[in-house]
Phi, psi and omega in degrees: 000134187282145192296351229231321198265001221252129180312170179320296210281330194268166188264106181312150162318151160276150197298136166248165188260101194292009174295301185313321192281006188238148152249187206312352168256001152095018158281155186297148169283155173302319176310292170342294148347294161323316187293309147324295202268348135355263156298354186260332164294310174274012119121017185263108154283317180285344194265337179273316178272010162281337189260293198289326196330327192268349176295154168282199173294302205292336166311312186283323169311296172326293190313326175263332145335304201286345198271152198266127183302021123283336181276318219290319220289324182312301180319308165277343153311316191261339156305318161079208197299003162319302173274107213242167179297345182254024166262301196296317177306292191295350195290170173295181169262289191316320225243326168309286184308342177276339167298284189332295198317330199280315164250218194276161174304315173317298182306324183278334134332276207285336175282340149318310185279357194260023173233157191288168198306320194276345155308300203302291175326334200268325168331285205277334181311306177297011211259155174281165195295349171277302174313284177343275194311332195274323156350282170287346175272349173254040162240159166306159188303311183281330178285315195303283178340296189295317159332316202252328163313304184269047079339285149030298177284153177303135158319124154087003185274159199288327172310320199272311198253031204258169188239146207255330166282106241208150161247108180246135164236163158306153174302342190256004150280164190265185193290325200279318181310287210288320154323287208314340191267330179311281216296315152300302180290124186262005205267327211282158155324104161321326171233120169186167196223352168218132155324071167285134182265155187226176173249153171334346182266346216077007195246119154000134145216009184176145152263169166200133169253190212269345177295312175281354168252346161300332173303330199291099160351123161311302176333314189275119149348093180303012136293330183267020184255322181290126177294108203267020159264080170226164196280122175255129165265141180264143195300339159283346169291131195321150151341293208287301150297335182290292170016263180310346190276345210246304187294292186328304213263020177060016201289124168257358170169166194198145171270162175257128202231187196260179178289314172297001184072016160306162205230113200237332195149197191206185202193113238236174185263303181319303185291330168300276186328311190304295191305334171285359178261316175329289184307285194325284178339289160332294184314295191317328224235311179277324159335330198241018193063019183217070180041256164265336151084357197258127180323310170266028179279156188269150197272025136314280170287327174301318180321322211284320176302338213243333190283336182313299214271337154269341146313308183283324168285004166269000172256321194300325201283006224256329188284295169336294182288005180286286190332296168300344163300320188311316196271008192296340166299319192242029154296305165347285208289003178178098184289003156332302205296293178322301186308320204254341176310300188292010197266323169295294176313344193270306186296312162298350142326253181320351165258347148294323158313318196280318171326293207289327182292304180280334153318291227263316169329307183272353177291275147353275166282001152111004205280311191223113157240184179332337197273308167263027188321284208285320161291322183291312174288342177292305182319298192269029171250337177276338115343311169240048151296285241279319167317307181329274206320316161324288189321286202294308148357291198290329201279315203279285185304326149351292201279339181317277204285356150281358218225278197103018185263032196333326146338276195293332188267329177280340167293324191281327151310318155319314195284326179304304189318313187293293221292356168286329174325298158321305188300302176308314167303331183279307206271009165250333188284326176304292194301326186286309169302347148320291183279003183268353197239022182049042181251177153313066145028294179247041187261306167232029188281323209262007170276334174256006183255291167338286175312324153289338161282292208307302190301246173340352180275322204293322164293312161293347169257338245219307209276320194287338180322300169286322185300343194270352156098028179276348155192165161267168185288338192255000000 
């Protein structure tokens, strides 16, 4: 029963404090939860929407994540008009879209029309091309537009997240002209913190923010108020650099102009953020190969992701085991070797990993480029001297004195020595020719960085035995 609807006579519930439902990490508490999906079993529709009603959107988005897909559609049925458009705006993309297939176009329209374009969009993109079309012929004619404009653009593009609502004025106006109009047009946008000026084409020439025209005269000429130095996104720029432009320049938004440099939208700080936990999540997740990574992806789509990438480490790993066939003779002859090879590959393993994580980081965020290639490979190969050296000191006396061999403790400190030396060099020279050949970095890097520690540890140790006359190949 809707709170609108609840007789004369009953007492609304008492207000709850939605501080109680969360814990100390801003999470729905477990209890709460419980609590719900309770009242949701025993058929109280008025008692689940008494316990979320005080949640925010993005809290009530948590709740229904959390809720198990058989329970969820029973959830959004007894929330009703709960789940509002800025619940929907806050949701996972998986757990949305499996919400969305349930309704109608006409629903999806209207929750569409109350979000800024680049929410609306995040909705719709992903819909097959008949629900798109259908969707979209049951919006207005204005929404519809701005909707099929940021389509228009590439995925993950400045186009697809900028927002089309915007205060834009002419160069010829004063401080006073521009209160008046904030203040009458009931048409303009609610949320924003900066002004833009245009020239007669519509193209920038300046910002101003709302702090500074309340300082302000009327009399004075929003030009001599405005900074004409500001940071413009061009509407094809990645996700991923508009970010970063954002971290530099300390940005609380920033407009977009077209290719003629027309001023088309705008960008928000709020939207930025999503996206640096995005990219980040991403890098961490194709580093290890396992895909979108996300809990509520179907395990399905997880599979198709994750067996590719582990089919190619079974042929890479395949090289690693050629080598050690070569050597099966004078593995035979000192079963040290068997014992002592993974302890070299596993440590070279990880320092090219630790290489490569600080590589594909610094890539990433915009930290090494061309200008600064050659000190940065100079940088992590001096590191891992040093790293080498530590090691092989600790590792080459380990074995001296388990062994009683000093022989077997100086091949194995040659080889710790080689293969971190190796390990680094693979784990800064892989991601950087990557990214010199415009692929991902953290897509397939750590499957050829693996595969060159493993391969080289197992050769430099295996190899120097022999050469040092500590066992032979026959």
């Amino acid at each position: 029963m809707r709170e609108m609807d609840r007789p004369p006579h009953e007492t609304a519930p008492a207000p709850i404090d939605p501080a109680t439902l969360l814990d100390e990490d801003d999470r729905l508490r477990p209890d709460f939860v419980r609590r719900v999906l309770t009242a949701l079993d025993a058929g109280d529709v008025d008692g689940v929407r008494d316990l979320v009603r005080p949640l925010h959107p993005a809290d009530r988005a948590d709740l229904i994540e959390l809720t198990g897909e058989e329970e969820r559609a029973d959830l959004a049925q007894a929330l009703g008009d709960l789940i509002d458009a800025d619940t929907y705006a806050e949701m996972n993309d998986y757990v949305r879209e499996d919400m969305v297939e349930t309704l109608a176009p006409e629903q999806v329209a209207d929750i569409a029309a109350e979000l800024d374009t680049d929410d609306a969009v995040a909705i719709i993109e992903d819909m097959e091309a008949a629900d798109q079309a259908a969707v979209l012929a049951a919006m207005s004619a204005e929404d519809r537009a701005a909707i099929e404009d940021a389509l228009s653009y590439p995925e993950e593009s400045a186009g697809r997240l900028m927002q089309r609502d915007l205060v834009a004025v002419g160069e010829h106006v004063s401080v006073g002209d521009v209160i008046d109009r904030l203040r009458e047009d009931g048409d303009l946008t609610t949320d924003f913190w900066e002004i833009y000026i245009v020239d007669p084409l519509h193209r920038p020439i300046g910002y101003c923010q709302l702090s500074w025209i309340l300082r302000t005269p009327r009399t004075i000429a929003i030009t001599d108020v405005m900074a004409r130095q500001q940071t413009l996104i061009p509407v094809d720029m990645d996700q991923e650099e508009v970010a970063l432009r954002f971290q530099k320049y300390a940005l609380i938004s920033a407009a977009v102009v077209d290719g003629a440099g027309r001023l088309v939208g705008m960008i928000t700080a709020d939207d930025v953020v999503h996206i640096i936990q995005e990219e980040a999540s991403e890098d961490v997740l194709r580093l290890s190969g396992a895909g979108e990574g996300d809990i509520n992806e179907s395990a399905a789509e997880s599979y198709r992701a994750r067996v590719r990438w582990l089919i190619t480490n079974l042929g890479t790993a395949l090289v690693a085991s050629t080598i050690i066939s070569l050597f099966g003779g004078a593995i035979e002859q000192m079963v040290a070797l068997a014992i002592l090879m993974p302890i070299v590959a596993g440590v070279g393993g990880n320092a090219g990993t630790q290489t490569l994580a600080v590589t594909v980081r610094a890539i990433a965020t915009n930290q090494l480029t061309q200008s600064n290639t050659r000190r940065a490979i100079g940088r992590e190969l001096t590191i891992a001297l040093m790293n080498g050296a530590t090691v092989a000191l600790i590792a080459g006396t380990g074995v001296t004195l388990w062994s009683g061999d000093w022989h077997l403790g100086a091949v194995i400190a040659a080889a710790m020595l080689t293969n971190i030396f190796i390990a680094g060099l693979a784990g800064v020279l892989i991601p950087v020719t990557l990214d010199h050949f415009d692929q991902d970095p953290a897509v397939a890097s750590s499957i050829f960085v693996t595969m060159i520690t493993d391969s080289m540890g197992f050769l430099s140790f295996l190899g120097l035995a022999v050469a040092s006359g500590l066992v032979s190949l026959g």
